[in-house]
PAKE-476927 format. One line per 4 residues: number of its first residue (from 1); their letters; for each residue x negated, y, z of N, C-alpha, C. Coordinates in Angstrom, 3 decimals. Atoms other than C-alpha are relative to their C-alpha. Layout:
REM PAKE-476927
NUM = a = X,Y,Z,X,Y,Z,X,Y,Z | ... $
END
This chain:
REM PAKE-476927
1 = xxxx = 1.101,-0.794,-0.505,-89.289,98.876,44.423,-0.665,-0.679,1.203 | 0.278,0.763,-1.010,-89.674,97.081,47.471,-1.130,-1.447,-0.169 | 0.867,0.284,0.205,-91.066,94.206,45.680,-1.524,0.622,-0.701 | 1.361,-0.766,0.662,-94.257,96.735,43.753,-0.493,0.631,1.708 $
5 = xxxx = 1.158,-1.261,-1.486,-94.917,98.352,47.402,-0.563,-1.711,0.557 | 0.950,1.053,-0.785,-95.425,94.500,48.915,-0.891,-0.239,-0.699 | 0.758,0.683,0.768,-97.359,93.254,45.974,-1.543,1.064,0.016 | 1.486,-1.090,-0.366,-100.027,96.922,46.769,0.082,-0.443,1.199 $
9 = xxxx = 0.403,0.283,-1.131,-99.741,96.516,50.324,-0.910,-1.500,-0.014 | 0.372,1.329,-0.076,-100.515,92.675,49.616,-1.780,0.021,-0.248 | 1.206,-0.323,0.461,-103.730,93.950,47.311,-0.846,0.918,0.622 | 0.876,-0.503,-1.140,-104.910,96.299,49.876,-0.732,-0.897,0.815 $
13 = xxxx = 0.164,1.145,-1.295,-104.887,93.684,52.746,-0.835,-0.890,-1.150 | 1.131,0.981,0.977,-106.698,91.106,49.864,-1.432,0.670,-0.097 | 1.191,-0.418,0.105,-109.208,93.874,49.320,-1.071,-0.025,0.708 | 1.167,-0.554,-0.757,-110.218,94.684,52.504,-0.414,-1.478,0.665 $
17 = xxxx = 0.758,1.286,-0.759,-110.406,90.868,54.169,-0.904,-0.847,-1.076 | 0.934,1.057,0.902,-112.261,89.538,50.930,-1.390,1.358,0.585 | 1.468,-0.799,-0.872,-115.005,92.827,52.375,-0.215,-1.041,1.142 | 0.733,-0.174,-1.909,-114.792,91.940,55.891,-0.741,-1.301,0.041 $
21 = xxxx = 0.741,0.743,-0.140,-115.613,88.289,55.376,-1.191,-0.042,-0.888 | 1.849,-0.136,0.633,-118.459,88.657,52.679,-0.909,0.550,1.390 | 1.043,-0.785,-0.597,-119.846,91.107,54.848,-0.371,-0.440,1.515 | -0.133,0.547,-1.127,-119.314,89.292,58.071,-0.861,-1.508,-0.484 $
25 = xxxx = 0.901,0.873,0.785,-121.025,86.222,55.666,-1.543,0.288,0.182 | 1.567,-0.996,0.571,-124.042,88.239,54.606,-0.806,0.215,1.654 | 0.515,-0.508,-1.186,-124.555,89.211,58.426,-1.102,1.799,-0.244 | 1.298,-1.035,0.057,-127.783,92.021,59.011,-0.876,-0.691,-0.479 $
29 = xxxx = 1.061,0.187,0.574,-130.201,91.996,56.641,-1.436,1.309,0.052 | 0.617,-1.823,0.244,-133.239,94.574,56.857,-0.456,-0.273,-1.048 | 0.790,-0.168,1.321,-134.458,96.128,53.979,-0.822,1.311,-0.088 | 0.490,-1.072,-0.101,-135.704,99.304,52.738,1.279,1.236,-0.186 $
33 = xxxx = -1.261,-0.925,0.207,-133.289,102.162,53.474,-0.894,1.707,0.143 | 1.037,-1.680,-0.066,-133.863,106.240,52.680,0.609,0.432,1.391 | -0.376,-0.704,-1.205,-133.785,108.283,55.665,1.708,0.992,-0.729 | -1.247,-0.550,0.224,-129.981,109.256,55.449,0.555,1.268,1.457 $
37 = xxxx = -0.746,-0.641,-0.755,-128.285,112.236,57.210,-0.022,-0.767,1.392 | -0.716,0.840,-1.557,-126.980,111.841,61.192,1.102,-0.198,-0.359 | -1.349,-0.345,-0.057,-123.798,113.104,60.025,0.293,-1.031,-1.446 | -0.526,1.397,0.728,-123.675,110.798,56.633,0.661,-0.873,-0.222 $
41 = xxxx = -0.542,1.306,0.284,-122.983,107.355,57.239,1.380,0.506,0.778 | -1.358,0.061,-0.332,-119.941,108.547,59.782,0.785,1.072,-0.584 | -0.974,-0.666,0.861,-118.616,111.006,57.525,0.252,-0.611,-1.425 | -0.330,1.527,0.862,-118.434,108.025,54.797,1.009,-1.079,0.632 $
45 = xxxx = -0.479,1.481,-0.901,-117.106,105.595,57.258,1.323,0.925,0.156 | -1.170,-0.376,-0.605,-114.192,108.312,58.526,0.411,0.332,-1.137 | -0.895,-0.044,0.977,-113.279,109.207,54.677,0.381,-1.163,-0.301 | 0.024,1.274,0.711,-113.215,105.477,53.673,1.088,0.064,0.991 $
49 = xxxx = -1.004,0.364,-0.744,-110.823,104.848,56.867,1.299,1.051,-0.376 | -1.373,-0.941,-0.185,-108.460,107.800,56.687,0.627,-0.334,-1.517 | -0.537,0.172,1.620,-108.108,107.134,52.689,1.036,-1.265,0.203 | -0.954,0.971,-0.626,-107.298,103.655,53.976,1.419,-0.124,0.424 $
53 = xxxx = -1.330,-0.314,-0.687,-104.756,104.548,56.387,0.993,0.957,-0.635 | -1.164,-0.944,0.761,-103.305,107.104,54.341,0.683,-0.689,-1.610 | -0.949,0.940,1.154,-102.226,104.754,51.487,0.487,-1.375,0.642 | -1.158,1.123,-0.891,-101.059,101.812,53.787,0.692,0.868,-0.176 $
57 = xxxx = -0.646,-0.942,-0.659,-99.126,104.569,55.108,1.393,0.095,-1.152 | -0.656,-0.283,1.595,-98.107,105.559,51.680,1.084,-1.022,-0.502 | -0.743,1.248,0.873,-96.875,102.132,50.444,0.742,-0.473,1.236 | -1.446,0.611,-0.634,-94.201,101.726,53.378,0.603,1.594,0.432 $
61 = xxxx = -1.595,-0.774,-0.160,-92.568,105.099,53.495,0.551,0.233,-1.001 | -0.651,-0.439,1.715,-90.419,106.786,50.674,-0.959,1.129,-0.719 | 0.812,-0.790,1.437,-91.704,108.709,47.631,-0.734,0.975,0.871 | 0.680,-1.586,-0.606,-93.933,111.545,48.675,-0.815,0.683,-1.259 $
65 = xxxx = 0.609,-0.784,1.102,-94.364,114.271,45.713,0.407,-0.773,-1.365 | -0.046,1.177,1.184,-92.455,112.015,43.318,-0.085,1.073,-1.844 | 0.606,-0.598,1.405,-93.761,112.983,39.346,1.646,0.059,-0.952 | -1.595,-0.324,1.082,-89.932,111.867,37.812,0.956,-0.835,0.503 $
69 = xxxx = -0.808,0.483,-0.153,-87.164,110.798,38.587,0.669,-1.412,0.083 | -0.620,1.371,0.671,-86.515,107.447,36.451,-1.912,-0.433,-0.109 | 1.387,0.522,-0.199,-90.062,106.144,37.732,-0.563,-1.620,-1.347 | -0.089,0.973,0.792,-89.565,102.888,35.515,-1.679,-0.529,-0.771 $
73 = xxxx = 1.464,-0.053,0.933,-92.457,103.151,32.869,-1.315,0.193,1.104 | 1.146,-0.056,-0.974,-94.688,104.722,35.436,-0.445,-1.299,0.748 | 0.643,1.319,-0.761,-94.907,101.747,37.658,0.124,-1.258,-0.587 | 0.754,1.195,0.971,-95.072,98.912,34.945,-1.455,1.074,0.488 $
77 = xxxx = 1.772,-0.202,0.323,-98.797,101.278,33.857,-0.217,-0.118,1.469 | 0.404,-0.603,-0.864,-99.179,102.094,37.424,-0.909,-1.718,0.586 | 0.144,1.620,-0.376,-98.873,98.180,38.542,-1.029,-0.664,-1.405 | 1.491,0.985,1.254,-101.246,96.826,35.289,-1.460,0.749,0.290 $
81 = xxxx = 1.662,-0.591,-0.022,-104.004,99.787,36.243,-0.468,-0.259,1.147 | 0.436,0.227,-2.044,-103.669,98.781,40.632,-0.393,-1.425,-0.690 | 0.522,1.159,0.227,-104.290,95.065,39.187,-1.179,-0.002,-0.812 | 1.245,-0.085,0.450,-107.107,95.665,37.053,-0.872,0.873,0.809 $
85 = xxxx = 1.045,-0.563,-1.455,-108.806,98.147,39.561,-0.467,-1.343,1.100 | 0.234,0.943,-1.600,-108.199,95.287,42.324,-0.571,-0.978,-0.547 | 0.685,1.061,0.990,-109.537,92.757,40.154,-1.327,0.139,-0.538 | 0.914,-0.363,0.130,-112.512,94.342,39.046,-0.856,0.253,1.176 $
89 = xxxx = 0.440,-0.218,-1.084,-113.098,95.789,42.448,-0.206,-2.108,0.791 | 0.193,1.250,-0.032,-113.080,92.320,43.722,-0.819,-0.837,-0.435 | 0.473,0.842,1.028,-114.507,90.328,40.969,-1.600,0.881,0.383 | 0.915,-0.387,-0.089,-117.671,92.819,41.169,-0.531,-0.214,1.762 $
93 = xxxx = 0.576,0.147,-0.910,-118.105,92.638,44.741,-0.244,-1.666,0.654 | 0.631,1.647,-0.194,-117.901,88.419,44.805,-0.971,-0.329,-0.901 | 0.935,0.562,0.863,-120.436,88.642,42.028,-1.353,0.677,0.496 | 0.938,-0.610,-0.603,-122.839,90.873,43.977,-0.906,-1.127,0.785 $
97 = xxxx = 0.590,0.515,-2.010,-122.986,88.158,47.249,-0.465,0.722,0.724 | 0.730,-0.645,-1.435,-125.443,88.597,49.500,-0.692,1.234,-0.178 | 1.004,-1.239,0.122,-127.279,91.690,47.320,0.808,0.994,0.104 | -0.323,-1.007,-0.380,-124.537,93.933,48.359,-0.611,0.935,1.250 $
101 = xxxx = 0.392,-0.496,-1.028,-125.366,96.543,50.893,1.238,0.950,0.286 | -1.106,-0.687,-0.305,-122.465,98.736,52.521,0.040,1.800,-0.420 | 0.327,-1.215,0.573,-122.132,102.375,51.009,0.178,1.076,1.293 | 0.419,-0.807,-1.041,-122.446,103.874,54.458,-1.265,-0.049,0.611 $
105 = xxxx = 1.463,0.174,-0.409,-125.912,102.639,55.022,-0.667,-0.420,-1.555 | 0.884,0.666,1.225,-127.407,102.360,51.390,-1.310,-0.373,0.125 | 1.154,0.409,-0.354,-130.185,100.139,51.652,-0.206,-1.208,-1.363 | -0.012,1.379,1.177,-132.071,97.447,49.412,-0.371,-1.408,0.859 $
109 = xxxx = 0.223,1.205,-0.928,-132.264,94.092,51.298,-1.102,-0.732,-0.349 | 0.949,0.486,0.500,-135.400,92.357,51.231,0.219,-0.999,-0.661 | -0.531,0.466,0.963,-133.538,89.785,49.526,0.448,-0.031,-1.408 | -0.571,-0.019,1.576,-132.453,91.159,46.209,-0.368,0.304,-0.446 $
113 = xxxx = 0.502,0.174,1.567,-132.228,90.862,43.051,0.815,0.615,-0.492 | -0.715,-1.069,0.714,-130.938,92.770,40.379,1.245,-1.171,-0.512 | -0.516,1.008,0.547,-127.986,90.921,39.181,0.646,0.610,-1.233 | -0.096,-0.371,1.387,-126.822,91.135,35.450,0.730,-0.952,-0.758 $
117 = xxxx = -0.865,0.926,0.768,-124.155,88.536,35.061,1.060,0.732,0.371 | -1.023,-0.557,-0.414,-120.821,88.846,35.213,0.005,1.395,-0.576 | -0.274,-0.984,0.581,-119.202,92.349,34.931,-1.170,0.910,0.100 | 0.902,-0.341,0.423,-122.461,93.403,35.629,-1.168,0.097,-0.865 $
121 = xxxx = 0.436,0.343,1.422,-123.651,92.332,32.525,-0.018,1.435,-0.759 | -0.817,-1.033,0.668,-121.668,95.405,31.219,-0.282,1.458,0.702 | -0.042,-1.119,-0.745,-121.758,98.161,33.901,-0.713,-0.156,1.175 | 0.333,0.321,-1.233,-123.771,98.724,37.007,0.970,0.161,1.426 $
125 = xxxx = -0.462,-0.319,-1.532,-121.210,99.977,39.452,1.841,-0.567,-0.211 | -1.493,0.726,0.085,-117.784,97.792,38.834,0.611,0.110,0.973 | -0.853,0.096,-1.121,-116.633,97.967,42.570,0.457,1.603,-0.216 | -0.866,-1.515,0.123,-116.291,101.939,42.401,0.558,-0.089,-1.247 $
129 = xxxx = -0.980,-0.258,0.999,-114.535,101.842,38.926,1.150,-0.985,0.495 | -0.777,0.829,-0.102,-112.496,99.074,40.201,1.221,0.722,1.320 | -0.084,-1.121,-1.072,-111.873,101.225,43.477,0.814,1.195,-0.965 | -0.685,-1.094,0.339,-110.815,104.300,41.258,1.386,-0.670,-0.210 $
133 = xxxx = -0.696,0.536,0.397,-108.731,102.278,39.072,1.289,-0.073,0.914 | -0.957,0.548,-1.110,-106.881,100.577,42.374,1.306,1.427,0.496 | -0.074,-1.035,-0.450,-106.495,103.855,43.620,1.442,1.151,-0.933 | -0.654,-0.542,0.986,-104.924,105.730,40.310,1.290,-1.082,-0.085 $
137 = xxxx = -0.678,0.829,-0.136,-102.865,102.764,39.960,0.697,0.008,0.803 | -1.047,-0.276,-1.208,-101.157,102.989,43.412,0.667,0.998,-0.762 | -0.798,-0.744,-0.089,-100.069,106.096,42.955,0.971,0.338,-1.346 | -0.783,-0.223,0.627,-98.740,106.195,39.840,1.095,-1.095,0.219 $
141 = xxxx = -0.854,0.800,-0.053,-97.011,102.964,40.688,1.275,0.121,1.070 | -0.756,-0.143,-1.063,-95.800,104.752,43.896,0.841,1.508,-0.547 | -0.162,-1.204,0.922,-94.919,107.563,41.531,-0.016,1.387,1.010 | 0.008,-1.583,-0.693,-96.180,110.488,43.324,-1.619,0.476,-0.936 $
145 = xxxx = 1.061,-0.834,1.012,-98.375,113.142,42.116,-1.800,0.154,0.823 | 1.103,0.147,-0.711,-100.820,112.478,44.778,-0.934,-0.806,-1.026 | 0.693,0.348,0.618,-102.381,110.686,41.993,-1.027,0.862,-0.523 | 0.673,-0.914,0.481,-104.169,114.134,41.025,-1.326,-0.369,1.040 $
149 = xxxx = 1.440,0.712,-1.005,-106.289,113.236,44.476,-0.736,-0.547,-0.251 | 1.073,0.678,0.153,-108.340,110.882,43.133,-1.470,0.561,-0.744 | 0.717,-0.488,0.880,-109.842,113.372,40.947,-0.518,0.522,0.604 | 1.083,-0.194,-0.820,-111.687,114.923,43.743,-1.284,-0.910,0.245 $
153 = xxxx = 0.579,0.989,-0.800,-113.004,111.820,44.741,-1.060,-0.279,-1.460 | 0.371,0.411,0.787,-114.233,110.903,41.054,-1.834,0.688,0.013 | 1.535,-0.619,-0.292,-117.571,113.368,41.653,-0.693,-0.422,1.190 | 1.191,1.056,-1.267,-118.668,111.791,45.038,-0.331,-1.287,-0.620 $
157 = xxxx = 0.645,0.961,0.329,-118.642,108.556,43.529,-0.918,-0.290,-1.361 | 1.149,0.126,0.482,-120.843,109.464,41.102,-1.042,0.095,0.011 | 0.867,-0.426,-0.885,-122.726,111.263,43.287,-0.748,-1.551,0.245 | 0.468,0.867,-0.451,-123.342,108.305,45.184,-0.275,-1.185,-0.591 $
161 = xxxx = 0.864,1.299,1.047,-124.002,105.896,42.301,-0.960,0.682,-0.455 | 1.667,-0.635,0.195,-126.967,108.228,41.032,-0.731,-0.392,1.219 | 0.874,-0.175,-1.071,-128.140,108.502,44.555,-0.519,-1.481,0.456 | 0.378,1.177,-0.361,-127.749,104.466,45.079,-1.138,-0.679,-1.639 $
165 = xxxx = 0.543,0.746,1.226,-129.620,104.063,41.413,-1.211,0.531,0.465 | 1.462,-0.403,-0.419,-132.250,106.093,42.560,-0.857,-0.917,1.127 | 0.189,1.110,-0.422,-132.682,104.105,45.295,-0.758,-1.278,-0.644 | 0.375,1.118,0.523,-132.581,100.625,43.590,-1.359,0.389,-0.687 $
169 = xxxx = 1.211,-0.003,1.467,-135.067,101.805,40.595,-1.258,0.383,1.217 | 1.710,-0.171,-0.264,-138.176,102.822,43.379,0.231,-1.325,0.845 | 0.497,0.868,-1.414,-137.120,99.775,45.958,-0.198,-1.684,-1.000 | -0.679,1.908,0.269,-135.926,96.477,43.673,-0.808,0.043,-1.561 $
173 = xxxx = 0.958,0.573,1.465,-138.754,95.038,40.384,1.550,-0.891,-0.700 | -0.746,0.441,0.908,-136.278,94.743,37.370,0.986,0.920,0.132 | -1.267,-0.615,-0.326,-133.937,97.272,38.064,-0.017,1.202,-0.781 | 0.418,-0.947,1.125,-135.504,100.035,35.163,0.555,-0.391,-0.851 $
177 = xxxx = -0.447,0.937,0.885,-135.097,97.282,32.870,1.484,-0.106,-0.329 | -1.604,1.000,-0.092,-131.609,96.197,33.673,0.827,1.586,0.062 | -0.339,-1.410,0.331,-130.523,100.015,33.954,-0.021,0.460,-1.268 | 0.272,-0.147,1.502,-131.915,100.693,30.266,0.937,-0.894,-0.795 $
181 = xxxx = -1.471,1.052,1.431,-129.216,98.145,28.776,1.054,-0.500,0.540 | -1.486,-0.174,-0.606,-126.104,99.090,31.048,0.221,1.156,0.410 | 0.069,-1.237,-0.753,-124.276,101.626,31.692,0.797,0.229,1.308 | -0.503,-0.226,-1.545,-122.754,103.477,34.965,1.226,-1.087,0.145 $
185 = xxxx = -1.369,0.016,-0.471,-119.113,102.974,34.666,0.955,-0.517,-1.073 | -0.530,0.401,1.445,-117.880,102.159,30.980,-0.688,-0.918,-0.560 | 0.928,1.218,0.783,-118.915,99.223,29.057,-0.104,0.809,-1.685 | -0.234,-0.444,1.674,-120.442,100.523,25.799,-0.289,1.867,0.211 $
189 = xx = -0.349,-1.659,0.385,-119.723,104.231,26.555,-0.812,0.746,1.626 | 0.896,-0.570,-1.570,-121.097,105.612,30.230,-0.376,-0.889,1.251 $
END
């Protein structure tokens, strides 16, 4: 067990320093951003952190809410669905570059472009499915039932992929187009 909690802790810590330097890369860009809330961007910024801290947290104490007993099976799926989440999540946000923008300030950078390679070929929003994925994955791998949690979370981030499509489609030329022959979250299916 010890080795499956380093190998998440490991993919956490991978997740968040492959962000910090893109985004520390990318620097400030202006673009066109909607007038967002006051309260918004730091009630984004303080769920994103506490979620954070509360699964570090997670992956160095003991079980909390464990689902069965003889965890076994669970964390093989648990460990193949945290590696394909982290992998996707990943993979979509080094294929973005510089046309990412941070989901506490959604903005379109006067820089970008729609991009449509890669897993975005397939889906427009790969970092949040990759993100759920990661997410579902922990916990079943940490076998607790806190895995039901994520299912709250599954309606904000759709929320906020409508709200960032809306966006794109009045700010970024090609982005109707490239919407019309992909979908949200499923390749093929949504």
């Amino acid at each position: 067990m010890i080795l499956f909690r380093a190998y998440l802790l490991a993919g956490l810590v991978a997740h968040k320093v492959v962000w910090e330097i893109l985004k520390r890369r990318q620097g400030g860009s202006a673009g066109v951003q909607p007038k967002p809330s006051s309260w918004s961007p730091l009630l984004v910024k303080t769920a994103k952190t506490g979620v954070l801290l509360g699964i570090l947290l997670q992956t160095v104490t003991p079980e909390i809410f464990p689902i069965t007993s003889d965890p076994t099976g669970l964390r093989v799926v648990g460990v193949s669905v945290y590696t394909l989440g982290l992998f996707v999540a990943i993979a979509g946000r080094l294929q973005l570059g510089r046309n990412w923008a941070d989901i506490e300030s959604p903005v379109v950078l006067e820089h970008q472009r729609v991009v449509a390679t890669g897993l975005y070929r397939y889906i427009r929003h790969p970092i949040y499915v990759g993100d759920i994925l990661l997410l579902v994955g922990l916990e079943l791998c940490l076998n607790s039932w806190l895995v039901l949690g994520v299912i709250p979370l599954v309606p904000i981030v759709v929320w906020r992929a409508v709200r960032e499509e809306a966006l794109l489609a009045n700010a970024l030329a090609g982005y109707e187009a490239y919407r019309a022959h992909t979908r949200r979250f499923v390749p093929f299916v949504v």
